[in-house]
MMTF fields as JSON, N, C-alpha, C and O atoms, coordinates in Angstrom:
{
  "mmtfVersion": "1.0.0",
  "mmtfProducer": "UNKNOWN",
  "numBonds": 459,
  "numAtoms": 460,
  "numGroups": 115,
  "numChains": 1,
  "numModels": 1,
  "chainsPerModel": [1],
  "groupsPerChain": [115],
  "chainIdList": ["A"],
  "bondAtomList": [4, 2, 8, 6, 12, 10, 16, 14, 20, 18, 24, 22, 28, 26, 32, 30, 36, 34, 40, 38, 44, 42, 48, 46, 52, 50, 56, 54, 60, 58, 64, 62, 68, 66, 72, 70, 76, 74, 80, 78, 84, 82, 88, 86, 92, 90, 96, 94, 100, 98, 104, 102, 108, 106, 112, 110, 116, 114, 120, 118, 124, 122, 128, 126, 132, 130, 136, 134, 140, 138, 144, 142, 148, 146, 152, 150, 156, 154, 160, 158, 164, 162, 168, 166, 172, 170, 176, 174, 180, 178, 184, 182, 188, 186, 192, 190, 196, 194, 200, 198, 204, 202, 208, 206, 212, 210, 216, 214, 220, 218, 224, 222, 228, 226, 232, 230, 236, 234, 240, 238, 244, 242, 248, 246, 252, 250, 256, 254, 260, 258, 264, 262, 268, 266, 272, 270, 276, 274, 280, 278, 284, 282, 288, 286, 292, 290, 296, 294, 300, 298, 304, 302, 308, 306, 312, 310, 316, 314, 320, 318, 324, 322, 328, 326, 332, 330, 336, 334, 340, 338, 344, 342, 348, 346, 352, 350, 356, 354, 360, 358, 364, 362, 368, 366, 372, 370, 376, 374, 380, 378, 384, 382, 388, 386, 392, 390, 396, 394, 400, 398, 404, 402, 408, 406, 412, 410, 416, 414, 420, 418, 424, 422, 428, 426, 432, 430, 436, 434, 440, 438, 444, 442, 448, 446, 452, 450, 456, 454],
  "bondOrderList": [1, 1, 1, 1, 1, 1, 1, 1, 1, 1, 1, 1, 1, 1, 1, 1, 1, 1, 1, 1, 1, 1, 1, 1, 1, 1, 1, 1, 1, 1, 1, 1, 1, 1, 1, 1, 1, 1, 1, 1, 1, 1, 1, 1, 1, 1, 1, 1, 1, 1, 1, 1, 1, 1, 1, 1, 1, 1, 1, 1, 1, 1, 1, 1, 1, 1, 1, 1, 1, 1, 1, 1, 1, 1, 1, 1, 1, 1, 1, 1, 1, 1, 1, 1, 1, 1, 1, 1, 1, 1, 1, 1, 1, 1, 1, 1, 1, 1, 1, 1, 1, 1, 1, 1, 1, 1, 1, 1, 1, 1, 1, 1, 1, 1],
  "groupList": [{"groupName": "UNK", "atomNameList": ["N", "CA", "C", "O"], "elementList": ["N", "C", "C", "O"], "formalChargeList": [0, 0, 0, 0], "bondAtomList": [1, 0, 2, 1, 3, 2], "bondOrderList": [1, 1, 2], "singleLetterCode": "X", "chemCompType": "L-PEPTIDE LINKING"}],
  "groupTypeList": [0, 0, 0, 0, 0, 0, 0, 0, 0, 0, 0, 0, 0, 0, 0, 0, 0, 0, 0, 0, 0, 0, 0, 0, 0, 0, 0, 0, 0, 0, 0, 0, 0, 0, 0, 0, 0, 0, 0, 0, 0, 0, 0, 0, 0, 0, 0, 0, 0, 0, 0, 0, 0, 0, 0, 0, 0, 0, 0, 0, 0, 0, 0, 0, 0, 0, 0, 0, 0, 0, 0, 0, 0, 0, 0, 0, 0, 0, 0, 0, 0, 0, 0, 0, 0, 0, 0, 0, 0, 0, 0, 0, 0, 0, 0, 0, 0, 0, 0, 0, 0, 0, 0, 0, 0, 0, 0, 0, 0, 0, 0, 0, 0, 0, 0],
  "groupIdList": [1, 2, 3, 4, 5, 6, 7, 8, 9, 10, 11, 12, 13, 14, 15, 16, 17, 18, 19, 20, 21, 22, 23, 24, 25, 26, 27, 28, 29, 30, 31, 32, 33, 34, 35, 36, 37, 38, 39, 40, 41, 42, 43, 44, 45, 46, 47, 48, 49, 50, 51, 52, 53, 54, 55, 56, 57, 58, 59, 60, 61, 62, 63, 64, 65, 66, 67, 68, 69, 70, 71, 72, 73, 74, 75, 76, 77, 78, 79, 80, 81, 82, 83, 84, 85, 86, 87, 88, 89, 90, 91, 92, 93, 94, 95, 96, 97, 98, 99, 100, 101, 102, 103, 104, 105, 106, 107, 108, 109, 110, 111, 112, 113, 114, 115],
  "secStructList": [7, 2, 2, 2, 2, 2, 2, 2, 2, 2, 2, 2, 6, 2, 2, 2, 2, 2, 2, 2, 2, 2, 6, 6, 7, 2, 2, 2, 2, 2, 2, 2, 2, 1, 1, 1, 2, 2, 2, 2, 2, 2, 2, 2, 2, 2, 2, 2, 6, 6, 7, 7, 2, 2, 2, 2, 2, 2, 2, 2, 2, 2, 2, 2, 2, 6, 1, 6, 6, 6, 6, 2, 2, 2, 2, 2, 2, 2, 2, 2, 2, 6, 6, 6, 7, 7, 2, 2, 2, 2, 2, 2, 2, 2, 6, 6, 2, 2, 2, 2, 2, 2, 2, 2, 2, 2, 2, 2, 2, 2, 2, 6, 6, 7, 7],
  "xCoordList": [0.818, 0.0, 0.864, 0.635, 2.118, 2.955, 3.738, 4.208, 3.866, 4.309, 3.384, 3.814, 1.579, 1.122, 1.027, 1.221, 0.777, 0.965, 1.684, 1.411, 3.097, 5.191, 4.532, 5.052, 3.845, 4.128, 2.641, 2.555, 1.646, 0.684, 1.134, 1.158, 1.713, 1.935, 3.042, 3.052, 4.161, 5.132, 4.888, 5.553, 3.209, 2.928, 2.618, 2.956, 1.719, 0.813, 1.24, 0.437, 2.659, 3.505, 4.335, 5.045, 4.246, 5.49, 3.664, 3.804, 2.865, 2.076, 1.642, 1.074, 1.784, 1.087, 2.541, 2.633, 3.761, 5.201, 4.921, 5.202, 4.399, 4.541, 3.42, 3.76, 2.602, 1.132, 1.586, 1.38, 2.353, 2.965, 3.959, 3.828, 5.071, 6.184, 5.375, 5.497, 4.291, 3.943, 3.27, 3.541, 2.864, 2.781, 3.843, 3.912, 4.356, 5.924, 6.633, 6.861, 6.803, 7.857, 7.376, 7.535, 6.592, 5.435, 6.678, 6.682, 7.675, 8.635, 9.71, 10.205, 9.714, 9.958, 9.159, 9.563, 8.009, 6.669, 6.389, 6.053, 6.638, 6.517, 7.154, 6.63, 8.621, 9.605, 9.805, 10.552, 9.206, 9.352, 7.8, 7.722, 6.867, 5.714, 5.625, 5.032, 6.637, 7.018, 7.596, 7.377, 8.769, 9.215, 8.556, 7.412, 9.198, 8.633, 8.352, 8.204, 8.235, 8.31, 6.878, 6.874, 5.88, 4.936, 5.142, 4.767, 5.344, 6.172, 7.075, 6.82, 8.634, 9.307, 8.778, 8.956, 8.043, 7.494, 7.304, 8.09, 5.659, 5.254, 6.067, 5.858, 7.007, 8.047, 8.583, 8.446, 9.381, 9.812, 8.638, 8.739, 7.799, 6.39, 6.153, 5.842, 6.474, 5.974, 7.039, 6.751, 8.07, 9.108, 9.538, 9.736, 9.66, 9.25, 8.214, 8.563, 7.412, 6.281, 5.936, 5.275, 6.944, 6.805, 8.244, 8.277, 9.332, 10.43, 10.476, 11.086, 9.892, 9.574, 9.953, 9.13, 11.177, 11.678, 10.652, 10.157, 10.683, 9.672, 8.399, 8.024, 7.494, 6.633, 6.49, 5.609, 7.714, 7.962, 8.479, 8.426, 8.891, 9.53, 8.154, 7.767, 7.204, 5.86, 5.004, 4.091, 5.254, 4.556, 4.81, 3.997, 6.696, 7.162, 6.71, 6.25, 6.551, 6.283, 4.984, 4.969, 3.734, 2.568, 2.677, 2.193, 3.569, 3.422, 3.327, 2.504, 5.092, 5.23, 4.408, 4.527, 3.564, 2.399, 1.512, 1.14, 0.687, -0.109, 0.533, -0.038, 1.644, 2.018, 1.412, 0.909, 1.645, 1.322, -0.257, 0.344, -1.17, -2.621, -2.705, -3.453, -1.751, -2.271, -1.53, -2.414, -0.561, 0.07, -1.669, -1.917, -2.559, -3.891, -4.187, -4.175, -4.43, -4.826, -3.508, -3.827, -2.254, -1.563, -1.405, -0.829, -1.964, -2.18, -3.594, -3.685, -4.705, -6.07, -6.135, -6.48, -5.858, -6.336, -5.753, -6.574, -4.134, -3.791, -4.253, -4.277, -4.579, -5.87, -7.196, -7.895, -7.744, -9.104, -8.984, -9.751, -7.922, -8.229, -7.647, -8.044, -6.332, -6.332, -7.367, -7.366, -8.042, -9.284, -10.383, -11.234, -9.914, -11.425, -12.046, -13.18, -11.657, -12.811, -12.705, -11.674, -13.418, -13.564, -12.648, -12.638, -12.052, -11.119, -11.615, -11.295, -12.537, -13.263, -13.989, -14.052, -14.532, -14.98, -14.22, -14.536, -12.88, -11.718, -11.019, -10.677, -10.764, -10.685, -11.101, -10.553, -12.333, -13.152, -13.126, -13.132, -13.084, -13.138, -11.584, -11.494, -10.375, -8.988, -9.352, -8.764, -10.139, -10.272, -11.373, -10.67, -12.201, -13.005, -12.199, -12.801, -11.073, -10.346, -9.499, -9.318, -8.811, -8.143, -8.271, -7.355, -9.644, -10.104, -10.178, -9.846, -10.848, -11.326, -9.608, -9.478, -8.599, -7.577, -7.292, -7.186, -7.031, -6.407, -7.896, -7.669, -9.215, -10.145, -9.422, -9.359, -8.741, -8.597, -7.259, -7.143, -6.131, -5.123, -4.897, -4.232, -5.932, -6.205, -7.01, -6.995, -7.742, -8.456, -7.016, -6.86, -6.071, -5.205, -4.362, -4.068, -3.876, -2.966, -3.598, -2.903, -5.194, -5.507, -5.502, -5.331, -5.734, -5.831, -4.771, -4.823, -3.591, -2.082, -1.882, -0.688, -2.348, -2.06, -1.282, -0.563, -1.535, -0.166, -1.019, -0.666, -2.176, -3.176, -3.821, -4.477],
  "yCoordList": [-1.195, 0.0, 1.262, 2.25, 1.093, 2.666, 2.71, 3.781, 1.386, 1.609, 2.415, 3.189, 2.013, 2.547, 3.831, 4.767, 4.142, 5.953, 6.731, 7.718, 5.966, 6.694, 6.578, 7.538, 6.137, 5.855, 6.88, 6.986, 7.529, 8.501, 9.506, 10.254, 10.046, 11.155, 11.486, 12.593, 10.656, 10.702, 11.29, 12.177, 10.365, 10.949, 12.493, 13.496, 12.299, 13.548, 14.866, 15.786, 14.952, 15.774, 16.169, 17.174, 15.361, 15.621, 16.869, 18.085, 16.485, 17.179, 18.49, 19.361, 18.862, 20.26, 20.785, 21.875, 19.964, 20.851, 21.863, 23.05, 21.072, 21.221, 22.362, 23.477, 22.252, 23.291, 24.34, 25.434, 24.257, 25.631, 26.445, 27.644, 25.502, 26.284, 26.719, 27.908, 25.982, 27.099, 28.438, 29.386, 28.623, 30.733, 30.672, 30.169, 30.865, 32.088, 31.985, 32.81, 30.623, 30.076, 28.619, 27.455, 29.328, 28.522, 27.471, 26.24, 28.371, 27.111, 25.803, 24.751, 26.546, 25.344, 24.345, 23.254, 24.889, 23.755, 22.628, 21.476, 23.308, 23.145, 21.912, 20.814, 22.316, 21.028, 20.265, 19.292, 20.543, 19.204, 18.353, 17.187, 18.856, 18.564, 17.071, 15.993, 17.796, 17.282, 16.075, 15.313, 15.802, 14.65, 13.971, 14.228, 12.598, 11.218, 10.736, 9.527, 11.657, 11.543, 10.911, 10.467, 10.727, 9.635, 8.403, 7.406, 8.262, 6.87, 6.493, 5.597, 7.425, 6.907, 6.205, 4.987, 6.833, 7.038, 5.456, 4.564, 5.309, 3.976, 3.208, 2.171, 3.051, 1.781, 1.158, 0.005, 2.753, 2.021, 1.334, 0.136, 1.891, 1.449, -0.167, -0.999, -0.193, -1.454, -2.333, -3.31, -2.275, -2.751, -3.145, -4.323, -2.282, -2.4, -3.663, -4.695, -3.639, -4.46, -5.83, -6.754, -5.502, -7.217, -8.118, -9.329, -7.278, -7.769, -8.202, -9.255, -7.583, -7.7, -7.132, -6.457, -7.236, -6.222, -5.973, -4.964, -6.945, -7.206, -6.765, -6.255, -6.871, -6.058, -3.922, -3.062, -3.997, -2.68, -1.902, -0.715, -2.982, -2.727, -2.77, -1.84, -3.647, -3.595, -2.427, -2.153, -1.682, -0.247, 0.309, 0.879, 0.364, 1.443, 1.36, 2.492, 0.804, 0.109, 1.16, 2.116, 0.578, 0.88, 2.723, 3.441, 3.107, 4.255, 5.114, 5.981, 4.45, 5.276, 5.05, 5.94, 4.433, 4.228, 5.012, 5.65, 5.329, 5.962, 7.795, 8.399, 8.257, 9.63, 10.47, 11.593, 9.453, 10.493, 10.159, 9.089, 10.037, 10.219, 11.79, 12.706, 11.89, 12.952, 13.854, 14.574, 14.013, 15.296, 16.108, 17.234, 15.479, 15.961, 17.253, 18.422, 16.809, 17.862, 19.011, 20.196, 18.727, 20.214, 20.856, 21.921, 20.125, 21.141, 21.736, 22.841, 21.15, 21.649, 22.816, 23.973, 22.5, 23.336, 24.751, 25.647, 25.089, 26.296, 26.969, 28.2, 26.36, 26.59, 26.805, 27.47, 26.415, 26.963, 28.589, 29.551, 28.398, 29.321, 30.902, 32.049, 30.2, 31.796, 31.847, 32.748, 31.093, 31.351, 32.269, 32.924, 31.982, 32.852, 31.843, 32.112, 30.747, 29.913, 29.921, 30.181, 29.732, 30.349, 28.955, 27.924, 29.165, 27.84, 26.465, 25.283, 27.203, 25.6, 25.081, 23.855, 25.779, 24.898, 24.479, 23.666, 25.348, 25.033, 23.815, 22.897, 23.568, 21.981, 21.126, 20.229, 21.411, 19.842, 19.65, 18.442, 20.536, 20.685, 19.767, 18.965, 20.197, 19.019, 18.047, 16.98, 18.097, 16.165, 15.8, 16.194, 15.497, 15.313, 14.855, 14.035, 15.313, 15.498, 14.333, 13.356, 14.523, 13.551, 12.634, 11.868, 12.09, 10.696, 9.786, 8.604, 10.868, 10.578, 9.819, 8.6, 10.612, 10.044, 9.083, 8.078, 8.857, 7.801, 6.444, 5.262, 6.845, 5.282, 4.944, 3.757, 6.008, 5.462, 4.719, 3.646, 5.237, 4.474, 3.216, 2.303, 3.45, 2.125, 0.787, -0.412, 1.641, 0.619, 0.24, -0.98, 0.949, 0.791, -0.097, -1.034, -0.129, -1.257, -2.859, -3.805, -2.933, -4.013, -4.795, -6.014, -3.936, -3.977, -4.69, -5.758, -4.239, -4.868, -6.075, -6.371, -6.501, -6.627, -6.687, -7.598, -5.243, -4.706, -4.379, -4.071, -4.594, -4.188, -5.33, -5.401],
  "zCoordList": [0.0, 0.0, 0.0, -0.698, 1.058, 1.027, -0.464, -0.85, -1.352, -2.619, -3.624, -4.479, -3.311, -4.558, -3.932, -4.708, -2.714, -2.394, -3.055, -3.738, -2.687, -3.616, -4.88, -5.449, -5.619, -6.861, -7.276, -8.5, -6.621, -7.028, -6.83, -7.808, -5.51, -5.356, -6.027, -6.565, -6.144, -7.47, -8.701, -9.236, -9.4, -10.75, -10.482, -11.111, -9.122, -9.468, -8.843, -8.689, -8.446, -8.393, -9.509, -9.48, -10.514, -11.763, -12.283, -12.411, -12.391, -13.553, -12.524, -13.183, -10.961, -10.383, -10.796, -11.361, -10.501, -10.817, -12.376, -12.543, -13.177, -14.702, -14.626, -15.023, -14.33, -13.921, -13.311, -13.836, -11.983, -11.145, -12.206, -12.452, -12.845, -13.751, -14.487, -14.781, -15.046, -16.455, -15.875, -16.612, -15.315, -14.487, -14.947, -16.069, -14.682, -14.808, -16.48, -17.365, -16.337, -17.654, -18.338, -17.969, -19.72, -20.37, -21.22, -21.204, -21.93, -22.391, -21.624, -22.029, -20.363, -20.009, -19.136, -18.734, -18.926, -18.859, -19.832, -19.558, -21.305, -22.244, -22.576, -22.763, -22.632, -22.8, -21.651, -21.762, -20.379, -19.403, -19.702, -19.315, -20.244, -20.632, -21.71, -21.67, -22.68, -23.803, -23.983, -24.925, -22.546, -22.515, -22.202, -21.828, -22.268, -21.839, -20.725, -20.544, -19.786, -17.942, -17.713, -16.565, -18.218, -17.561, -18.489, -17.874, -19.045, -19.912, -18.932, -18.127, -18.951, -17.89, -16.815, -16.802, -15.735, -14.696, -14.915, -14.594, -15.747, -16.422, -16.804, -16.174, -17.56, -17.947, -16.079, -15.67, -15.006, -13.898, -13.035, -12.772, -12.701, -12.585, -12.596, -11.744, -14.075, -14.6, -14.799, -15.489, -14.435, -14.047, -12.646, -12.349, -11.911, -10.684, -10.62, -11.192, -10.193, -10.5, -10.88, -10.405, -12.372, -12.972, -13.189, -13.406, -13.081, -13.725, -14.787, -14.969, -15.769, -17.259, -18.29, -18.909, -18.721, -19.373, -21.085, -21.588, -21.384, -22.366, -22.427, -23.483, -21.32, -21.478, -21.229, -21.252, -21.055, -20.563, -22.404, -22.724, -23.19, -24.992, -25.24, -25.949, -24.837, -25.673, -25.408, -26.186, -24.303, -23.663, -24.436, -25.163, -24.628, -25.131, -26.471, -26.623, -27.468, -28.68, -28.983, -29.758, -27.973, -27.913, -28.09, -28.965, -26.792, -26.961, -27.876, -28.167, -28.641, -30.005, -30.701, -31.542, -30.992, -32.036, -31.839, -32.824, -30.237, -29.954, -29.279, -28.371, -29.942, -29.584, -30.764, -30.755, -31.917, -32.902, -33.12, -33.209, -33.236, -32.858, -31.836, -32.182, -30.479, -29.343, -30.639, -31.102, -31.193, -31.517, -32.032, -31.601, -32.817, -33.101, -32.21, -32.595, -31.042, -29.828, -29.989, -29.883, -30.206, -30.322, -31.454, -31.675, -32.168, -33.423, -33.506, -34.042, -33.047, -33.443, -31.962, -32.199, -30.793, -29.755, -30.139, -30.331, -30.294, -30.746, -32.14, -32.152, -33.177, -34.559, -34.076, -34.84, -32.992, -32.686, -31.608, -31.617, -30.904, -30.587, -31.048, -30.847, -31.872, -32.542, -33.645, -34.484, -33.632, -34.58, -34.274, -34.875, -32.826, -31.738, -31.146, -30.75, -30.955, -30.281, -28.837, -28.218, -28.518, -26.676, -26.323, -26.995, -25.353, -24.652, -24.257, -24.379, -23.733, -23.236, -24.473, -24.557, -25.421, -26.844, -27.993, -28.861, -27.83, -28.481, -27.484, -28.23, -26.368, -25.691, -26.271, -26.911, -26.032, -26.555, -27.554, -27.795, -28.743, -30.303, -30.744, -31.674, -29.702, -29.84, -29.096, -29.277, -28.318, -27.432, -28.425, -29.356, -28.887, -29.838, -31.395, -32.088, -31.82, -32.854, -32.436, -33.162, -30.82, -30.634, -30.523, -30.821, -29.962, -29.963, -31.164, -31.264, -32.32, -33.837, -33.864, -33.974, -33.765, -34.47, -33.832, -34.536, -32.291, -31.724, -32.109, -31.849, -32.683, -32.874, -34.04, -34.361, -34.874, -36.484, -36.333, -36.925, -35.52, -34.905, -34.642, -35.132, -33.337, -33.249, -33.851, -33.573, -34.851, -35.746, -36.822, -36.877, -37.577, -38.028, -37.43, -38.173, -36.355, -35.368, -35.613, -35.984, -35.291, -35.576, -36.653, -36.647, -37.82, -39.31, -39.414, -40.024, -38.833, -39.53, -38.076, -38.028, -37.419, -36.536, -35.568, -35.158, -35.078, -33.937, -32.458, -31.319, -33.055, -31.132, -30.816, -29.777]
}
């Protein structure tokens, strides 16, 4: 139990850190945002855990497949709103966009069979 505590308040300290820096200094929110730090996090996690090195290549695997589907959301959220779209309808307008891409993704993965 005191492991899965270390291991929440762990995550959910990397993302208020990333939330507090961006006030002040949006680029380097930006690029700690950017990296792979809940992957990381997730691979030791899941390592920790299973002693699996293999399933920790198949995460990683998974991941890269499913990063480029999210890039969707950073391209459509900043296009809606210098468009004018109010924030919160420009959100949903990239989570909506993003989902579309990550179903077609993942319908694609199966197709070839990789999901």
């Amino acid at each position: 139990m005191v492991y899965l505590v270390i291991k929440f308040f762990t995550s959910a300290a990397l993302i208020v850190a990333i939330s507090e820096i961006a006030k002040r200094y949006s680029f380097i929110a930006a690029v700690l945002a950017s990296l792979p730090l809940t992957s990381l996090l997730a691979f030791i996690w899941l390592y920790i855990d299973t002693k699996d090195a293999n399933k920790v290549a198949v995460l990683s695997s998974d991941i890269m497949w499913l990063v480029l589907p999210s890039l969707v959301f950073f391209i459509v959220l900043p296009i809606a709103i210098k468009q004018g779209v109010h924030f919160w309808v420009a959100l949903m307008i990239a989570a909506i966009a993003t989902a579309v891409a990550y179903g077609l993704t993942t319908w694609l993965m199966q197709a070839v069979g990789r999901a």
